[in-house]
FIKOLZA-1660 file (N, C-alpha, C; in steps of 0.1 Angstrom, whole numbers, plus 5000, padded with zeros to 4 digits):
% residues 144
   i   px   py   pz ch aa at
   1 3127 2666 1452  A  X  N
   1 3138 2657 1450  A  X CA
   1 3133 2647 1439  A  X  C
   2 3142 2646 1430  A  X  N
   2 3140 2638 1418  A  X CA
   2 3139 2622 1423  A  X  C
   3 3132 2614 1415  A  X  N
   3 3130 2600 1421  A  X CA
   3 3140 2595 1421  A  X  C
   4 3152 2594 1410  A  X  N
   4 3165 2588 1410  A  X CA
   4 3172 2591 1420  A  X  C
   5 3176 2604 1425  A  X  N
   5 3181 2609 1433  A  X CA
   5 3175 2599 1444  A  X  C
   6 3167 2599 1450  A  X  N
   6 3159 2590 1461  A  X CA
   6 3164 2580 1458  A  X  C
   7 3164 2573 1449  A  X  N
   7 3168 2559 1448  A  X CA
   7 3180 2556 1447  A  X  C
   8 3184 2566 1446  A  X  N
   8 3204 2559 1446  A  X CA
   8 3207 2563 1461  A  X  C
   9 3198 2574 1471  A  X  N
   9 3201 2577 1484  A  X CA
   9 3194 2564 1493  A  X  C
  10 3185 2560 1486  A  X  N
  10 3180 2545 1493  A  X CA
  10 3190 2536 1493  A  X  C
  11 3194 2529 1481  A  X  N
  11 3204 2522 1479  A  X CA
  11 3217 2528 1485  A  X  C
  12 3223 2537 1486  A  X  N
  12 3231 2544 1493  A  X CA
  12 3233 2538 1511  A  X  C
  13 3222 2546 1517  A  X  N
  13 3220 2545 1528  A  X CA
  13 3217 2529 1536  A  X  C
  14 3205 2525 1524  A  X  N
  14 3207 2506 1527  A  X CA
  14 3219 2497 1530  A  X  C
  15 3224 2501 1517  A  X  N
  15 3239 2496 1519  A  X CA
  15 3247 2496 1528  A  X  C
  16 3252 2509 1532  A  X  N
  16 3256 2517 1543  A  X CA
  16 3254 2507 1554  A  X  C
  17 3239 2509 1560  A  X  N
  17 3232 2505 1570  A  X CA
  17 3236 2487 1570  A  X  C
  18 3236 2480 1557  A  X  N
  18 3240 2466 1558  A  X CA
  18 3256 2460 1561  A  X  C
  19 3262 2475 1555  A  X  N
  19 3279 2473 1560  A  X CA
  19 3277 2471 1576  A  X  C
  20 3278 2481 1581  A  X  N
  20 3274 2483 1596  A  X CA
  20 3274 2474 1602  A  X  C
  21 3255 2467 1602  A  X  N
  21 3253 2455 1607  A  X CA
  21 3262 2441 1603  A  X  C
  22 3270 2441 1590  A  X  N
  22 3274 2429 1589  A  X CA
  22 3287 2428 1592  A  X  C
  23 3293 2441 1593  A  X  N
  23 3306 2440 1599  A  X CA
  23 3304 2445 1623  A  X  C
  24 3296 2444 1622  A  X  N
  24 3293 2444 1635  A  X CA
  24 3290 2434 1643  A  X  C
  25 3285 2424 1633  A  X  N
  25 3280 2408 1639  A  X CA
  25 3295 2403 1639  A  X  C
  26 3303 2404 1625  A  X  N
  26 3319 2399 1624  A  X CA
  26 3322 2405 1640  A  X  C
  27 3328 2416 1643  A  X  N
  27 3334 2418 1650  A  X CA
  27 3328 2416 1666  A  X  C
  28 3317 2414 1662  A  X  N
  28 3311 2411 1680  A  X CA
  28 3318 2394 1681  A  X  C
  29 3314 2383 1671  A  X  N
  29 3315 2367 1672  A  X CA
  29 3330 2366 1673  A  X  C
  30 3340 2380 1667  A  X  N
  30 3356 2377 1671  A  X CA
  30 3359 2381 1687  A  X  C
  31 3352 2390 1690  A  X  N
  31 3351 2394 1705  A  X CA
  31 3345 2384 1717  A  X  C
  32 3336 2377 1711  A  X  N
  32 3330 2365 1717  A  X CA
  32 3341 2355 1720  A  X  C
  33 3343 2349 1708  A  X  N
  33 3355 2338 1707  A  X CA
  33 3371 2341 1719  A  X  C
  34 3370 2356 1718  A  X  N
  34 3381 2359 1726  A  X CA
  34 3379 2353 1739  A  X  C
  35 3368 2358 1742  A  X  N
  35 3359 2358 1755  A  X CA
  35 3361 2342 1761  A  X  C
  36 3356 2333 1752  A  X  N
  36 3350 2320 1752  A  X CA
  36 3363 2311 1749  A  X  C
  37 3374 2314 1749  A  X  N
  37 3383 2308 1747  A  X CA
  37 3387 2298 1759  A  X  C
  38 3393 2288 1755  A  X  N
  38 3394 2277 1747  A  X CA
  38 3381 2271 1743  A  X  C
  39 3382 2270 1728  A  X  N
  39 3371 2260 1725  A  X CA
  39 3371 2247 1728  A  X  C
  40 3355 2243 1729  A  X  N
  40 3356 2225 1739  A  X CA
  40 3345 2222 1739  A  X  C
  41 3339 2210 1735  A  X  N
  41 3327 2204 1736  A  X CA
  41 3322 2205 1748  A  X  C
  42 3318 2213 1754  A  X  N
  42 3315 2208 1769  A  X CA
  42 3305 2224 1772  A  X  C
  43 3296 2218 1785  A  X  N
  43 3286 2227 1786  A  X CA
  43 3295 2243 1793  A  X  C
  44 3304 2242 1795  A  X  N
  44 3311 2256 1803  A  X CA
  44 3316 2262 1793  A  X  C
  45 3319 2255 1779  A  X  N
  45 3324 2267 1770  A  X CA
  45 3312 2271 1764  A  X  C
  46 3299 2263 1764  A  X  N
  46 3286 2272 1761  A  X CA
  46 3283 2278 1769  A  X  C
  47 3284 2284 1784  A  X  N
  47 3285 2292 1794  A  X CA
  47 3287 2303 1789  A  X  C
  48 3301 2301 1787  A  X  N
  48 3307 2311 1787  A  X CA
  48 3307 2321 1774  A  X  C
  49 3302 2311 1760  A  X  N
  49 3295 2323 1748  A  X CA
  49 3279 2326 1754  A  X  C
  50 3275 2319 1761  A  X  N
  50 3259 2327 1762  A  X CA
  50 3266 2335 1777  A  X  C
  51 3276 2336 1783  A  X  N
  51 3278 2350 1794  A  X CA
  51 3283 2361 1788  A  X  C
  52 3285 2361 1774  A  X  N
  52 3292 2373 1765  A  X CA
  52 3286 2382 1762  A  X  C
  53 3280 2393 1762  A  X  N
  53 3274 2401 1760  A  X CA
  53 3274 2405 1743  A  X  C
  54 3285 2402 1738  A  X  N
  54 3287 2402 1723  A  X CA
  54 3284 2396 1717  A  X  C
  55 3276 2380 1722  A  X  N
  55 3272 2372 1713  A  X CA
  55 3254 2380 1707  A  X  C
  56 3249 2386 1723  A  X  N
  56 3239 2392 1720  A  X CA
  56 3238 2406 1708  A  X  C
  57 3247 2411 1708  A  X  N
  57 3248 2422 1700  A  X CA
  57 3250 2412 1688  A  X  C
  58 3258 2403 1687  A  X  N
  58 3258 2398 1673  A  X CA
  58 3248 2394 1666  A  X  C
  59 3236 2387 1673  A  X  N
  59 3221 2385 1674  A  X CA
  59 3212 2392 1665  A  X  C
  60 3216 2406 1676  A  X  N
  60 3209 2422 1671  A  X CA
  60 3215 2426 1658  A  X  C
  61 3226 2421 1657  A  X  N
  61 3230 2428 1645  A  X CA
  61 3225 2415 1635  A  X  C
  62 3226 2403 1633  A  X  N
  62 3219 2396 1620  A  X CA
  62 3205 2401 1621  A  X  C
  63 3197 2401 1631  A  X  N
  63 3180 2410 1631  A  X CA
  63 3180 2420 1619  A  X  C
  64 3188 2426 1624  A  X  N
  64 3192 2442 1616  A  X CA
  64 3194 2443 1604  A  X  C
  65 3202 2429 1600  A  X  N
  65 3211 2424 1584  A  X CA
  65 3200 2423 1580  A  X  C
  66 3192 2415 1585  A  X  N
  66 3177 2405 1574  A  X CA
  66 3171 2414 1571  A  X  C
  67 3166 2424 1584  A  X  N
  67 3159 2437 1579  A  X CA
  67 3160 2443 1565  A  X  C
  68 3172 2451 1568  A  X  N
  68 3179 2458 1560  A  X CA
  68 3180 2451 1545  A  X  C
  69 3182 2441 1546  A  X  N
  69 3187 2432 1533  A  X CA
  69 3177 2426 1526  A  X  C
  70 3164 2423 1533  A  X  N
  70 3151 2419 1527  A  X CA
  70 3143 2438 1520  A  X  C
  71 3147 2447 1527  A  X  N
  71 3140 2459 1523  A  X CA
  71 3148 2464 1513  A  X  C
  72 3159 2463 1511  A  X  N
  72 3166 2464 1501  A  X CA
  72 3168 2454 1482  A  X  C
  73 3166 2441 1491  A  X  N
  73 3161 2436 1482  A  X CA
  73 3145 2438 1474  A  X  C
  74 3133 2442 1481  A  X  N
  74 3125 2444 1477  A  X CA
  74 3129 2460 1460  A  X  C
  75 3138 2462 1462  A  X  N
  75 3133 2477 1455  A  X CA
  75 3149 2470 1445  A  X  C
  76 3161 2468 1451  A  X  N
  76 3172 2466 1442  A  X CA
  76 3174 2457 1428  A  X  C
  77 3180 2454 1419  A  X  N
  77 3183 2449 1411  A  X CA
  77 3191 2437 1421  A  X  C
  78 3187 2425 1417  A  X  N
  78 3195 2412 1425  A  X CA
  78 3213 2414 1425  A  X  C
  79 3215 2413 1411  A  X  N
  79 3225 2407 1407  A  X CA
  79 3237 2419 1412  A  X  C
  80 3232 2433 1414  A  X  N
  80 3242 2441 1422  A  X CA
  80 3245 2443 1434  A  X  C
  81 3226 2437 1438  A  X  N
  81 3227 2434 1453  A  X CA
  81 3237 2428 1460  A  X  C
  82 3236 2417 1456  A  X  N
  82 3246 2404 1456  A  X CA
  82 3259 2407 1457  A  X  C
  83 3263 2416 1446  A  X  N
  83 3273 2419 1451  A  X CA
  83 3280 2429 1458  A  X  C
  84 3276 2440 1460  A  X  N
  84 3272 2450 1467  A  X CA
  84 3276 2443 1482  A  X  C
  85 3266 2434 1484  A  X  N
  85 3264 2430 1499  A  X CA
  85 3279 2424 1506  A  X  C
  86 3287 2422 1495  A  X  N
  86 3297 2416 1497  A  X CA
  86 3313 2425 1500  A  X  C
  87 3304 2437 1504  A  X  N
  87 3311 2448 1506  A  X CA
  87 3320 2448 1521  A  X  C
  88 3309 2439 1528  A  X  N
  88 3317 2439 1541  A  X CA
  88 3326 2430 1543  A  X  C
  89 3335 2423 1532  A  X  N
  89 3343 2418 1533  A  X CA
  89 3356 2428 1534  A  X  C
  90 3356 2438 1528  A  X  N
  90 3362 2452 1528  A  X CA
  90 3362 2456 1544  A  X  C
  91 3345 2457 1545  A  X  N
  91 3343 2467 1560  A  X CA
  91 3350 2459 1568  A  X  C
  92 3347 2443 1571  A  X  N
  92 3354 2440 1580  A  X CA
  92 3372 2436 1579  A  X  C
  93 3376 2436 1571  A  X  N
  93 3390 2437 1576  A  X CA
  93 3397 2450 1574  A  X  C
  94 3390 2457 1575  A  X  N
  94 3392 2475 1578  A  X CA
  94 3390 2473 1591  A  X  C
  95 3380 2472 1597  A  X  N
  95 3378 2468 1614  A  X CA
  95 3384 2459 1620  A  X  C
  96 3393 2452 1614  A  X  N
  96 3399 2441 1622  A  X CA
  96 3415 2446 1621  A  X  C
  97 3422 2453 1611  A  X  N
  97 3430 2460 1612  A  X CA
  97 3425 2471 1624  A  X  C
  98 3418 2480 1626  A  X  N
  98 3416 2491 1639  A  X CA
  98 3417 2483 1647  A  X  C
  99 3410 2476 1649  A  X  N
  99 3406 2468 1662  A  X CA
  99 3415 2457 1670  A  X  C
 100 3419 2455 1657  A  X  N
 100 3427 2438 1662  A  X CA
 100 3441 2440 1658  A  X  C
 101 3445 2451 1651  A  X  N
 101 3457 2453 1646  A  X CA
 101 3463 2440 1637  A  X  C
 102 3450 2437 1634  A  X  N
 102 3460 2426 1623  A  X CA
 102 3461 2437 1608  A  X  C
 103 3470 2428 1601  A  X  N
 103 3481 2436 1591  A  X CA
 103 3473 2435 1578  A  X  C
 104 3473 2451 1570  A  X  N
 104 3468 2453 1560  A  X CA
 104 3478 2451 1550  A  X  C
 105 3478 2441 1546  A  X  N
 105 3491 2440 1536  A  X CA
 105 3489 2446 1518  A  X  C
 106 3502 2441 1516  A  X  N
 106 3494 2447 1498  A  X CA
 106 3484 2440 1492  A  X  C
 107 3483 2427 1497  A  X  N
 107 3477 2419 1492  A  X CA
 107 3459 2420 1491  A  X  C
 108 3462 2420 1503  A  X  N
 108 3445 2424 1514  A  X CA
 108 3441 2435 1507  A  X  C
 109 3448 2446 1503  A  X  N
 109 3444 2462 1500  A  X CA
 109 3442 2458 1486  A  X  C
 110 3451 2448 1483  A  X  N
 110 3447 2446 1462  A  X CA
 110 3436 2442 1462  A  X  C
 111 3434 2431 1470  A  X  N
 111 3421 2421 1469  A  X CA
 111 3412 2429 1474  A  X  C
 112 3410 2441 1480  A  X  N
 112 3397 2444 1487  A  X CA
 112 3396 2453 1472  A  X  C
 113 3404 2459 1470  A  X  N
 113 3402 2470 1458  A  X CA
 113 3397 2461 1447  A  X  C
 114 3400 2450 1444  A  X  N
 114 3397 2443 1433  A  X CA
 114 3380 2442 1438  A  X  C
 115 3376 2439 1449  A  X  N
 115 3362 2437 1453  A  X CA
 115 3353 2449 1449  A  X  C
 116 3361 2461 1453  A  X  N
 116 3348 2474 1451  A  X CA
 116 3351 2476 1436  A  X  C
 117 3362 2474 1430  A  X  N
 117 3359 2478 1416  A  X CA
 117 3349 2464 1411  A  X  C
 118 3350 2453 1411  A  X  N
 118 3338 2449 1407  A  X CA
 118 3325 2451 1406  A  X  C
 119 3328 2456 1420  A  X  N
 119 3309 2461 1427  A  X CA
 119 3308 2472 1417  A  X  C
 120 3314 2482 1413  A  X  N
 120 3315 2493 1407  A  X CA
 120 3309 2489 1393  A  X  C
 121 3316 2481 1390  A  X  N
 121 3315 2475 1373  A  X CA
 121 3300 2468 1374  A  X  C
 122 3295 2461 1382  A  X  N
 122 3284 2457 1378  A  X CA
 122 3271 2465 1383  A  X  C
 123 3275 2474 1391  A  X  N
 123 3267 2485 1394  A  X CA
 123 3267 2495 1378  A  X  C
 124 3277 2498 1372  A  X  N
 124 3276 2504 1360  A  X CA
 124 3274 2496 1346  A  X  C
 125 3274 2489 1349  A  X  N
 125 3267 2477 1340  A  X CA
 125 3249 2475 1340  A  X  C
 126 3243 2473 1353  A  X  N
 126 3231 2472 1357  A  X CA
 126 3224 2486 1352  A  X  C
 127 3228 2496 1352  A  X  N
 127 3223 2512 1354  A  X CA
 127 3221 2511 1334  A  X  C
 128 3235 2508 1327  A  X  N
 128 3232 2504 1315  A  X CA
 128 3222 2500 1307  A  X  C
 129 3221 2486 1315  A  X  N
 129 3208 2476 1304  A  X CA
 129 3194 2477 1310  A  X  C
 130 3197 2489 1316  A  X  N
 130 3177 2487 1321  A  X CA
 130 3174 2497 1304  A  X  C
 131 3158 2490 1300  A  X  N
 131 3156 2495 1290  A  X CA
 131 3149 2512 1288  A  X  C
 132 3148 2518 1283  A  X  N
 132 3145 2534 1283  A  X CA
 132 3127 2534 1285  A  X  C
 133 3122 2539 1297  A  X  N
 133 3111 2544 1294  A  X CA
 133 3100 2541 1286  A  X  C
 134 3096 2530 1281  A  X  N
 134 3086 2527 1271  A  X CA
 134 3092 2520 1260  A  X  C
 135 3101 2514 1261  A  X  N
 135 3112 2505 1255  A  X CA
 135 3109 2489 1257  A  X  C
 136 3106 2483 1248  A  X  N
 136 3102 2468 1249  A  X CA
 136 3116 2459 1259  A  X  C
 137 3111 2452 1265  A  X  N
 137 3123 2446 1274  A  X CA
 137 3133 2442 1265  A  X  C
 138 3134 2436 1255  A  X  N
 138 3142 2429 1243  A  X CA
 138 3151 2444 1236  A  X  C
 139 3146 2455 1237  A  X  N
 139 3150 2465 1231  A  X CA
 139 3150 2467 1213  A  X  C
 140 3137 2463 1216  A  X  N
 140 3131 2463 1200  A  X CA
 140 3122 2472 1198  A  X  C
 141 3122 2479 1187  A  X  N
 141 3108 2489 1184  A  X CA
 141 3097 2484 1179  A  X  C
 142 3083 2484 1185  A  X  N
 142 3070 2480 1180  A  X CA
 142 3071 2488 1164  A  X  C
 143 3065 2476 1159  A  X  N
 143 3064 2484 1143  A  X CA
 143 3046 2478 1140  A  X  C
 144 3044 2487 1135  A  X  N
 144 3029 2487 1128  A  X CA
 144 3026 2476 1116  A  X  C
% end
């Protein structure tokens, strides 16, 4: 398997793996809140988020995000990272429509599409300006 290939299946699967966790922490803290409802200064509505079982999973899943997001940052280019990562703004209100039946409007579907084509663009942007193989970073040829 070619190295690129590897590395776009890294990137691939990292990503993947970061949607996951970060729309899984979303949707556990909305299940919590359900749970823990009414909010109130007072020690029984902290009870009642530490008796949730979903605050725990939400827990597990930022563990999981930092993981995932620090190992990914080690190998990725920042600036796609970044925005890349911001993919689960997408994931989760795709899961909050299943889940919660709230409404996918045109608006939500413009604005989430306006998000991945950005990611897109700066992902094919990034792939662009890296310099060729023995190419001075500036993209200038050594001359004698």
């Amino acid at each position: 398997m070619s190295t690129t290939l590897r590395t776009w299946r890294f990137y691939l699967g990292g990503f993947a793996l970061l949607l996951v966790f970060d729309t899984l922490v979303q949707v556990s803290f909305k299940l919590t809140s359900m749970h823990a409802f009414p909010p109130e200064a007072s020690w029984a509505w902290v009870w009642r988020i530490v008796g949730q079982p979903w605050i725990y999973i939400a827990l597990i899943g930022y563990v999981g995000n930092f993981f995932t997001w620090m190992s990914l940052l080690k190998h990725a280019p920042i600036g796609p990272a970044f925005a890349a990562s911001h993919l689960d703004i997408v994931s989760v209100m795709l899961a909050s429509a299943w889940l919660f039946h709230d409404a996918l409007t045109p608006m939500r579907m413009l604005g989430a599409g306006v998000i991945v084509l950005g990611i897109v663009c700066l992902a094919f942007a990034e792939s662009g300006a890296r310099p060729a193989h023995g190419a001075s970073a500036d993209g200038a040829a050594a001359h004698d």
